[in-house]
VEXNU-529641 format. One line per field, with one value per atom (N, C-alpha, C): chain; x negated, y, z negated; atom name; residue number from 0; residue in one letter. Coordinates in steps of 0.2 Angstrom, whole numbers, plus 5000, padded with zeros to 4 digits. Example, Ala and Ser with C-alpha at 12.3 -4.5 7.8 and 13.67 -1.06 7.14 Angstrom:
<sebas>
mol	c(A  A  A  A  A  A)
px	c(4934  4938  4934  4936  4932  4936)
py	c(4972  4978  4984  4989  4995  5000)
pz	c(4961  4961  4961  4965  4964  4961)
atom	c(N  CA  C  N  CA  C)
seq	c(0  0  0  1  1  1)
type	c(A  A  A  S  S  S)
</sebas>
This chain:
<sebas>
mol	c(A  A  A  A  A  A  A  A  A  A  A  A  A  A  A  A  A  A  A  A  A  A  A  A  A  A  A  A  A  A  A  A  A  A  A  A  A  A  A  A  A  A  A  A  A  A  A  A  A  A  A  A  A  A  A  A  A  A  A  A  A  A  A  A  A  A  A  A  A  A  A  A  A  A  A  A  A  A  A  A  A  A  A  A  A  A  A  A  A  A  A  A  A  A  A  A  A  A  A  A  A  A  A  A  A  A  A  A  A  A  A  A  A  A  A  A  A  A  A  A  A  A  A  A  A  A  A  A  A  A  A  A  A  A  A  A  A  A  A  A  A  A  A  A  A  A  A  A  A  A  A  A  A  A  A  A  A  A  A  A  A  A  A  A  A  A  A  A  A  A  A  A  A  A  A  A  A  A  A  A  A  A  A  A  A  A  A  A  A  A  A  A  A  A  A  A  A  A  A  A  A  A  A  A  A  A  A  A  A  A  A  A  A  A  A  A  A  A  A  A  A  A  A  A  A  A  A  A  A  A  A  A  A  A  A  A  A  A  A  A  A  A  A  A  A  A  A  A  A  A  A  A  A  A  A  A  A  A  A  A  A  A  A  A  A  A  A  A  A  A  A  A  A  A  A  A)
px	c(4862  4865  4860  4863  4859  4860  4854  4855  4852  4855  4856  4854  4851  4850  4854  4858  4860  4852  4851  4845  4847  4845  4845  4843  4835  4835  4840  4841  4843  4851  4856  4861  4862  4856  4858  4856  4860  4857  4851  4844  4840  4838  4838  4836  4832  4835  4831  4830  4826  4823  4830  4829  4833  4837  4842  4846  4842  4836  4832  4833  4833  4838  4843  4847  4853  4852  4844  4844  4841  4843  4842  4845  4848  4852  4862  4863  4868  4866  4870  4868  4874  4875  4878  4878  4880  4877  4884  4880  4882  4882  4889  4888  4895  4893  4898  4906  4909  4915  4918  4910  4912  4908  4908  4904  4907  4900  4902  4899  4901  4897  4896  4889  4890  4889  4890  4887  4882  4880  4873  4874  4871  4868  4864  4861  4856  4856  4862  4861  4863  4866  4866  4860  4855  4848  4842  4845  4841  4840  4847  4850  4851  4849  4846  4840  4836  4829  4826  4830  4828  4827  4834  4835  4842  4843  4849  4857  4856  4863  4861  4864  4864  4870  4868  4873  4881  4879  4885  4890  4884  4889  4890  4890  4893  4900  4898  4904  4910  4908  4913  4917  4913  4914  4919  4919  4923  4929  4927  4932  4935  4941  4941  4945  4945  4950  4959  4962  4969  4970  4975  4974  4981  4983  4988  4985  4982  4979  4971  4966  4959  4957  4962  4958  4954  4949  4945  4949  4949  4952  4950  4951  4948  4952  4950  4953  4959  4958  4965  4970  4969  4974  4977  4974  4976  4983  4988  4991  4989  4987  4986  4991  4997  5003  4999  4995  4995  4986  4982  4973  4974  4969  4966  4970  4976  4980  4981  4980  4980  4982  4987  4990  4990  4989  4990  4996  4995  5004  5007  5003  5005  5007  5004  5007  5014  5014  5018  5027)
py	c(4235  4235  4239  4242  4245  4243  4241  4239  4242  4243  4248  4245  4248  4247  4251  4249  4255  4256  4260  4261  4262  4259  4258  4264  4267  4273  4280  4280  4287  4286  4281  4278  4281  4283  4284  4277  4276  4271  4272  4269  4268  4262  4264  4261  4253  4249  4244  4239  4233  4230  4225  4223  4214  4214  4207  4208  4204  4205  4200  4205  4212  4215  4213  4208  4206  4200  4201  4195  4201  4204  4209  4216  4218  4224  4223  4227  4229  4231  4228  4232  4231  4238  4239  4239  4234  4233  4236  4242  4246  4243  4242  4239  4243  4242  4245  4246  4241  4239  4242  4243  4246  4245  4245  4246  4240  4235  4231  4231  4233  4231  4225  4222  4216  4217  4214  4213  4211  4213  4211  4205  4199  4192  4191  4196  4196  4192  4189  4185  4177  4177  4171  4169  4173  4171  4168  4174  4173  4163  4163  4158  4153  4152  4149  4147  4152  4153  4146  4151  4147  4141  4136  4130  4129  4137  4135  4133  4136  4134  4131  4125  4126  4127  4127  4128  4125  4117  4115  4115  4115  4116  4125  4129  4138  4133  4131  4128  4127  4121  4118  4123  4129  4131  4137  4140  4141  4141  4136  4133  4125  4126  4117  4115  4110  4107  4106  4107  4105  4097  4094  4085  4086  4089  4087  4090  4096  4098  4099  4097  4096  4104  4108  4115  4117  4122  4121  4130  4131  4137  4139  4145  4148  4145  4143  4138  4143  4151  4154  4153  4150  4153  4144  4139  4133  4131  4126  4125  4118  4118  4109  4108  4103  4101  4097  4090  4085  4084  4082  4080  4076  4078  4077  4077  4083  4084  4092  4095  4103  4105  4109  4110  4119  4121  4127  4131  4136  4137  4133  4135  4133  4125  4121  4114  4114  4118  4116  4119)
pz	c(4810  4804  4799  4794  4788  4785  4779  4772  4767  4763  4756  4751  4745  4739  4734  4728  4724  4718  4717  4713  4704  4700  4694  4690  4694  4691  4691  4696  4698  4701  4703  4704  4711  4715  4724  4726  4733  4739  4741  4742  4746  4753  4758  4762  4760  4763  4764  4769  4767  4775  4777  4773  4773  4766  4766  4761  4754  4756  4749  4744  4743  4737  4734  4737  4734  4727  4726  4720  4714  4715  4709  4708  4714  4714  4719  4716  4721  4729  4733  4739  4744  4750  4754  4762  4765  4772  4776  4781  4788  4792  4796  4803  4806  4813  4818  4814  4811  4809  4803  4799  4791  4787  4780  4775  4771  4768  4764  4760  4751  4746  4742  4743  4739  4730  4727  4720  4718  4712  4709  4707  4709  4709  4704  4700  4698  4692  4688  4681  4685  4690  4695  4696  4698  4700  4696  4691  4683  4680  4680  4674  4680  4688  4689  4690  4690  4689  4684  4677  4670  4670  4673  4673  4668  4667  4663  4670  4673  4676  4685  4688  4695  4698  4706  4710  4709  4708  4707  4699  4693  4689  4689  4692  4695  4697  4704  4706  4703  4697  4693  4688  4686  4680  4684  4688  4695  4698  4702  4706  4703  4707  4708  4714  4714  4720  4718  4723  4724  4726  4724  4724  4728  4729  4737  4744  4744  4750  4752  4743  4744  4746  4747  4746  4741  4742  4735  4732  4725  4723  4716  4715  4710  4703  4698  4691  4690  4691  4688  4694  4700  4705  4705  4701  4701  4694  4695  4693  4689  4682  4680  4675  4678  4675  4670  4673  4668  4671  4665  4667  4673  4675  4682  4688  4689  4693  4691  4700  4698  4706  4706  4713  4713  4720  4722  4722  4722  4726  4730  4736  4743  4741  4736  4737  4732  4726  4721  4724)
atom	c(N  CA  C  N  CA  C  N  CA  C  N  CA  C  N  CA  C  N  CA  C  N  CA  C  N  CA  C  N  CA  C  N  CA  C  N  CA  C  N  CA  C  N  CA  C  N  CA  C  N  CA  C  N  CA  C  N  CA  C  N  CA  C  N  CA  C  N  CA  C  N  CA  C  N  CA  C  N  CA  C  N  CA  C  N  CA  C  N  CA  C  N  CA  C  N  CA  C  N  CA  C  N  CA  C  N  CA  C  N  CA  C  N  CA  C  N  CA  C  N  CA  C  N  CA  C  N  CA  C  N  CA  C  N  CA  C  N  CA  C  N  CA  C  N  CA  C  N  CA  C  N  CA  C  N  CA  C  N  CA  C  N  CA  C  N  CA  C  N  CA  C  N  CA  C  N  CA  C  N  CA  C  N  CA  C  N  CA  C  N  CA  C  N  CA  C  N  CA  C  N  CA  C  N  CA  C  N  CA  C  N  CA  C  N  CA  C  N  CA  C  N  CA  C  N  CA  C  N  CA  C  N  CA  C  N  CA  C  N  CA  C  N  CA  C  N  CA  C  N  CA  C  N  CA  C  N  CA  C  N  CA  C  N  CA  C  N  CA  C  N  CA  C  N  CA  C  N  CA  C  N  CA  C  N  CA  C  N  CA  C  N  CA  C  N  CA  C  N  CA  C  N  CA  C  N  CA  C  N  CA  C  N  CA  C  N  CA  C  N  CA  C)
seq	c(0  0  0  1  1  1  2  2  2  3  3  3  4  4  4  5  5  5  6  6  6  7  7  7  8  8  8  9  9  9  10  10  10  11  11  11  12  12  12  13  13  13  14  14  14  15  15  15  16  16  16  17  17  17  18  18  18  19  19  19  20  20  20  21  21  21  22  22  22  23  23  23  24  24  24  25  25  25  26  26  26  27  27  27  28  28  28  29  29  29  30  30  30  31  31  31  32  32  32  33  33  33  34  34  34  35  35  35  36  36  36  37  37  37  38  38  38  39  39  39  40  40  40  41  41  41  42  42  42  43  43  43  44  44  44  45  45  45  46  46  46  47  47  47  48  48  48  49  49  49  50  50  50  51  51  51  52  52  52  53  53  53  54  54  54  55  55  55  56  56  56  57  57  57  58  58  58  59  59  59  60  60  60  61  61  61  62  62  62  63  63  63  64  64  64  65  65  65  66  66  66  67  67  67  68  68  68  69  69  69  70  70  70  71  71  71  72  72  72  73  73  73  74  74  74  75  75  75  76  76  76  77  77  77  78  78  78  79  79  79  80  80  80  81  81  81  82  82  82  83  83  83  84  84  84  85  85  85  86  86  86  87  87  87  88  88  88  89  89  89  90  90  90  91  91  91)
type	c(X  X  X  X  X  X  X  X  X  X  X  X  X  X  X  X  X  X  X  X  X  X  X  X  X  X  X  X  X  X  X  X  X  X  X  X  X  X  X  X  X  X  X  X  X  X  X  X  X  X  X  X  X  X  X  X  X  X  X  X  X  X  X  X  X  X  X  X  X  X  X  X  X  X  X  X  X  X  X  X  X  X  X  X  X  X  X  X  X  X  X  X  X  X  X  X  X  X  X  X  X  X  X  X  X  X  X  X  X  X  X  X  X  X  X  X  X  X  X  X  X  X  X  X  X  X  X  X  X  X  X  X  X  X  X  X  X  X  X  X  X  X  X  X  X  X  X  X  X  X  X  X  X  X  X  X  X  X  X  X  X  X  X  X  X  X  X  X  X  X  X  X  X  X  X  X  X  X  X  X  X  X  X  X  X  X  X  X  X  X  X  X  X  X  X  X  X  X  X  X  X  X  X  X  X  X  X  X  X  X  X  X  X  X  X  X  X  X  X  X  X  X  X  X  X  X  X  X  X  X  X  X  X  X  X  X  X  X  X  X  X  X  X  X  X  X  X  X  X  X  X  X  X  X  X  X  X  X  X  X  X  X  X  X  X  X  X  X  X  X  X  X  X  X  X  X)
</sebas>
């Protein structure tokens, strides 16, 4: 596997070791199969850092759950007829 940096300064890829570039830049991992670009994490890391946000309230603000099939799903891909009931497609 390769792993890439996009660079801020100059906006090429650089080489890199491991994906701990991923808390502060863009990067891009090579393997047999293809090329996958991740996104910059970097106001994720931040604003956890600070103490202003954790993992689960990202979660909440996020996602939510389906109350007939318990899948978890993105708030716009979720249907809420009436408060605290909210269904997918697949259930509605």
């Amino acid at each position: 596997m390769k792993y890439e940096l996009e660079c801020w300064k100059c906006d090429k890829w650089h080489e890199a070791e491991s994906l701990f570039g991923l808390r502060f830049a863009r990067m891009r991992v090579t393997t047999k199969l293809g090329t996958i670009e991740l996104p910059d994490l970097q106001p994720i890391f931040s604003a956890r850092a600070s103490g202003r946000m954790n993992w689960g309230e990202l979660l909440d603000n996020n996602f939510g759950k389906c109350t007939r099939c318990q899948r978890i799903k993105r708030h716009k891909n979720l249907w809420y007829a009436e408060p605290g009931a909210a269904w997918c497609r697949r259930c509605t």
